[in-house]
C-alpha positions in Angstrom: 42.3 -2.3 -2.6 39.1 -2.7 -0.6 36.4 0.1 -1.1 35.7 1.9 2.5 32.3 -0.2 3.0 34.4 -3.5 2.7 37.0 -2.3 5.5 34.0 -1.5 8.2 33.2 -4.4 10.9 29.8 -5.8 9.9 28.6 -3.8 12.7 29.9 -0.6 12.0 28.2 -0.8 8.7 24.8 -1.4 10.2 25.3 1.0 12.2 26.7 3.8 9.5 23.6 3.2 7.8 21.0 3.0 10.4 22.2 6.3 11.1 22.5 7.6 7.2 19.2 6.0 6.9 17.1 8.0 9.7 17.3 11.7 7.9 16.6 10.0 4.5 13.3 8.7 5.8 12.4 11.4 8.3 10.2 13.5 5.6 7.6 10.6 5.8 6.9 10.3 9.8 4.5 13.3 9.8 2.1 11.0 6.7 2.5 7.8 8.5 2.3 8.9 11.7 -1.2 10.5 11.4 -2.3 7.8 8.8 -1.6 5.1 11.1 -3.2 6.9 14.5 -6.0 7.5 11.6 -5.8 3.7 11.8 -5.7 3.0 15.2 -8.5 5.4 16.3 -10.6 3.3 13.5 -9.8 -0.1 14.7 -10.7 1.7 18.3 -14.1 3.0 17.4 -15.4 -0.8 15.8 -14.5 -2.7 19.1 -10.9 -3.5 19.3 -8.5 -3.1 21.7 -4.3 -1.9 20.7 -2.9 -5.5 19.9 -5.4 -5.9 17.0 -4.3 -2.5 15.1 -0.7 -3.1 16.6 0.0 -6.6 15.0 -1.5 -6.2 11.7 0.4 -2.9 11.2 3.2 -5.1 11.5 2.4 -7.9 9.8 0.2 -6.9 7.3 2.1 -3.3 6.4 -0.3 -2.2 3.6 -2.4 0.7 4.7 -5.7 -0.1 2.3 -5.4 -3.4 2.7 -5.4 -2.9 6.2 -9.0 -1.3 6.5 -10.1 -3.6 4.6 -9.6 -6.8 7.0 -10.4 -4.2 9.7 -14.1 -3.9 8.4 -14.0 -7.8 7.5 -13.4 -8.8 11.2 -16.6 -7.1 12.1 -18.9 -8.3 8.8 -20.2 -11.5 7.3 -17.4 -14.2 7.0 -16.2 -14.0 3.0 -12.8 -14.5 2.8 -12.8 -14.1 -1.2 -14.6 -11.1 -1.2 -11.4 -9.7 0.7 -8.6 -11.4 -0.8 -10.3 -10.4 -4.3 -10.3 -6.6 -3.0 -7.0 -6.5 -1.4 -6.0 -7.5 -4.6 -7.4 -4.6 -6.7 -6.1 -2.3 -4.4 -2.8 -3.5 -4.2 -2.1 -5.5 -7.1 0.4 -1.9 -8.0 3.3 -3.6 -5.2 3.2 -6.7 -8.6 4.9 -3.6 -10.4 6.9 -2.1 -7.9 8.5 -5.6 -6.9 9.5 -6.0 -11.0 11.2 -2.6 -11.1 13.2 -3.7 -7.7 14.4 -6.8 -8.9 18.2 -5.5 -9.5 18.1 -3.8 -6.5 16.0 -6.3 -4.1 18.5 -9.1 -5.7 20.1 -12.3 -4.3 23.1 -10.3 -3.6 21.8 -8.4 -0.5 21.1 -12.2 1.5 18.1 -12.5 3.7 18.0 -9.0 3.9 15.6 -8.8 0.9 13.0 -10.7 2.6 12.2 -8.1 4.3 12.7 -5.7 1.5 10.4 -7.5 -0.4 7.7 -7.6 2.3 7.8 -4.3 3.5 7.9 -2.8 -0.4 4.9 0.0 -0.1 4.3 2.6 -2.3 6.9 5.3 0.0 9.6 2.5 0.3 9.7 2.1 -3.2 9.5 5.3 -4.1 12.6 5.9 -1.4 14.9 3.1 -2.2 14.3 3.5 -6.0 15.1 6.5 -6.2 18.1 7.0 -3.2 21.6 8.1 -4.0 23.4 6.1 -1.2 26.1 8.4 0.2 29.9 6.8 -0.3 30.5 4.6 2.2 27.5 3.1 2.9 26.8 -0.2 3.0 23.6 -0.1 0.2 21.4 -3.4 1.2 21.4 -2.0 5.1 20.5 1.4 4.2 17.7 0.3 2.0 16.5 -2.4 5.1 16.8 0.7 7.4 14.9 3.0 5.1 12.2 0.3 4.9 12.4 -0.6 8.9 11.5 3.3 9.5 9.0 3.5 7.5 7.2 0.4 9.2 8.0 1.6 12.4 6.1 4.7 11.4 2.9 3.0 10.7 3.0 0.5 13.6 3.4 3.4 16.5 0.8 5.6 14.3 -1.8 2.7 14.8 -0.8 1.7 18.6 -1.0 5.4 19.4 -4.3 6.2 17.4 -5.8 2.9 19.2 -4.7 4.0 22.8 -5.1 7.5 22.8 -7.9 7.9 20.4 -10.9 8.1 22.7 -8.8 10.6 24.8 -9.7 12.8 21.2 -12.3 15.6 21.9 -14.0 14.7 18.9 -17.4 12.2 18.7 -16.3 8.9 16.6 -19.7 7.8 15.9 -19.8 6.8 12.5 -16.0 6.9 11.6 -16.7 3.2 10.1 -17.6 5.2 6.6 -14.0 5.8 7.0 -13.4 2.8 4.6 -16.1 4.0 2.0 -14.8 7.3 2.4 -11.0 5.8 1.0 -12.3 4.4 -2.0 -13.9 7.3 -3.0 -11.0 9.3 -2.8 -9.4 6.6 -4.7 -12.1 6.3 -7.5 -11.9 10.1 -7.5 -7.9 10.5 -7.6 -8.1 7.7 -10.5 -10.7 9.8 -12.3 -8.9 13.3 -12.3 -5.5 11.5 -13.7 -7.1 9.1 -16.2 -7.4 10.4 -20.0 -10.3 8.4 -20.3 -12.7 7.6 -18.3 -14.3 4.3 -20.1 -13.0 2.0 -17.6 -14.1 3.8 -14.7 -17.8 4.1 -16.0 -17.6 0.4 -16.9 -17.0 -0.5 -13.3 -20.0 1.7 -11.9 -22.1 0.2 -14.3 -21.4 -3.2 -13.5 -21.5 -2.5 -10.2 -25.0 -1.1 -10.5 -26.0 -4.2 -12.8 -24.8 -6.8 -9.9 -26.7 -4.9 -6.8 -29.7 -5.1 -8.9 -29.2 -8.9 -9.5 -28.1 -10.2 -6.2 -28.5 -7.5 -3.9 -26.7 -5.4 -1.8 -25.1 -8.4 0.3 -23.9 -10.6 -2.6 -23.2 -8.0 -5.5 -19.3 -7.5 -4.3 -17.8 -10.6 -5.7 -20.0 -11.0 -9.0 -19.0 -6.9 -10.1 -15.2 -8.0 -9.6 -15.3 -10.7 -11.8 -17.3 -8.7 -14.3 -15.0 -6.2 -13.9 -12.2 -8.8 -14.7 -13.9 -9.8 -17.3 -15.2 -7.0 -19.3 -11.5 -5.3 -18.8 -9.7 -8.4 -20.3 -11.7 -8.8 -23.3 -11.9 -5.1 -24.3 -7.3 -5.2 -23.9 -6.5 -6.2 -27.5 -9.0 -2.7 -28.1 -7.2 -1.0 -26.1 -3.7 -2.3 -27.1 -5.0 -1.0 -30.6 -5.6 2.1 -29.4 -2.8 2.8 -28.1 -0.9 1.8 -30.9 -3.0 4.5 -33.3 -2.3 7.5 -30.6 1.5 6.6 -31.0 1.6 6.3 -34.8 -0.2 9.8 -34.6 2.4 11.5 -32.5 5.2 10.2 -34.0 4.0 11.7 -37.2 
């Protein structure tokens, strides 16, 4: 006998869980929202007008990454300074595609192309984590869960960018907005880290290169030091981490 989901029209299951979908991904609008007219508003205040913000919500889809090729548009030309960032910062979505790989699989059809694309750290933790109601057809819920989401950010940032000199607030200076993120990321990263050895390595290389090259040129050399340094001190760590489990499994 056919389950229920096998018995609906194509249609009707799109449908069903469009609809299923919506509530499920409703706790999120208020973050996006204001994230993505955060976003907007930015893109505004450096000199660009609502299809800039608007298309690379939607095509690009990573909020970081996204500030990033905002405040690249308006420096020096250096595309491997930015790809190397927009690495850094979201080289986490390499880990959150692997633990989707059952879920994202061939099975769901060209569906999980966009799955795959739109995979961010509150889709993941969504999908991953959803108990699909009977009945529903699983690879459209989890495409509508995603499409919300996206649609979140993308009317954040069109909104942000049209109505955000309307604010009654003076934007001068909201530029330090990107330095501003990685601080709060650095500083997130420090209050959850047991140890803060890597973090201090980073500063310090980071001090070494803008004393060496300067402040224009010391971006790329303290990411490859950085590279460096943390791939030769692994098999340490790796050591180390073995002796801490030995010790609590005494």
């Amino acid at each position: 006998m056919q389950s229920t989901t096998l018995e609906l029209s194509r249609g009707e299951r799109i449908k069903t869980a469009a609809k299923a979908a919506l509530p499920y991904s409703a706790p999120m609008i208020a973050g996006f929202l204001f994230l993505g007219i955060a976003y907007g508003v930015y893109m505004k205040a450096i000199g660009f007008g609502v299809l800039y913000p608007m298309l690379m919500a939607l095509l690009i889809y990573a909020g970081s990454v996204e500030f990033i090729a905002a405040g690249a548009l308006v420096a020096p030309f250096s595309p491997l300074s930015v790809f190397l960032i927009a690495l850094m910062v979201s080289g986490r979505q390499i880990f959150y595609a692997i633990s989707m790989l059952e879920k994202y699989g061939a099975h769901l059809g060209k569906k999980r192309w966009y799955l795959i694309s739109g995979l961010v750290d509150e889709s993941f933790s969504l999908n991953y984590m959803a108990q699909i109601p009977a009945g529903i057809d699983k690879g459209w819920y989890m495409f509508f869960v995603t499409f919300y989401l996206h649609l979140y950010w993308v009317i954040g940032a069109t909104l942000g960018n049209l109505f955000g000199g309307m604010l009654p607030v003076n934007l001068a200076g909201v530029e330090f907005a990107m330095t501003a993120l990685f601080l709060v990321i650095f500083a997130e990263n420090w209050l959850k880290e047991k140890s803060h050895e890597s973090s201090l390595l980073g500063l310090g290389i980071a001090f070494i290169s803008l004393i060496v090259v300067g402040r224009e040129h010391f971006l790329i050399p303290t990411l490859i030091g950085i590279w460096v340094i943390l791939t030769l001190r692994r098999p340490q760590q790796a050591r180390k981490l073995e002796t801490v489990k030995l010790e609590e499994s005494k």
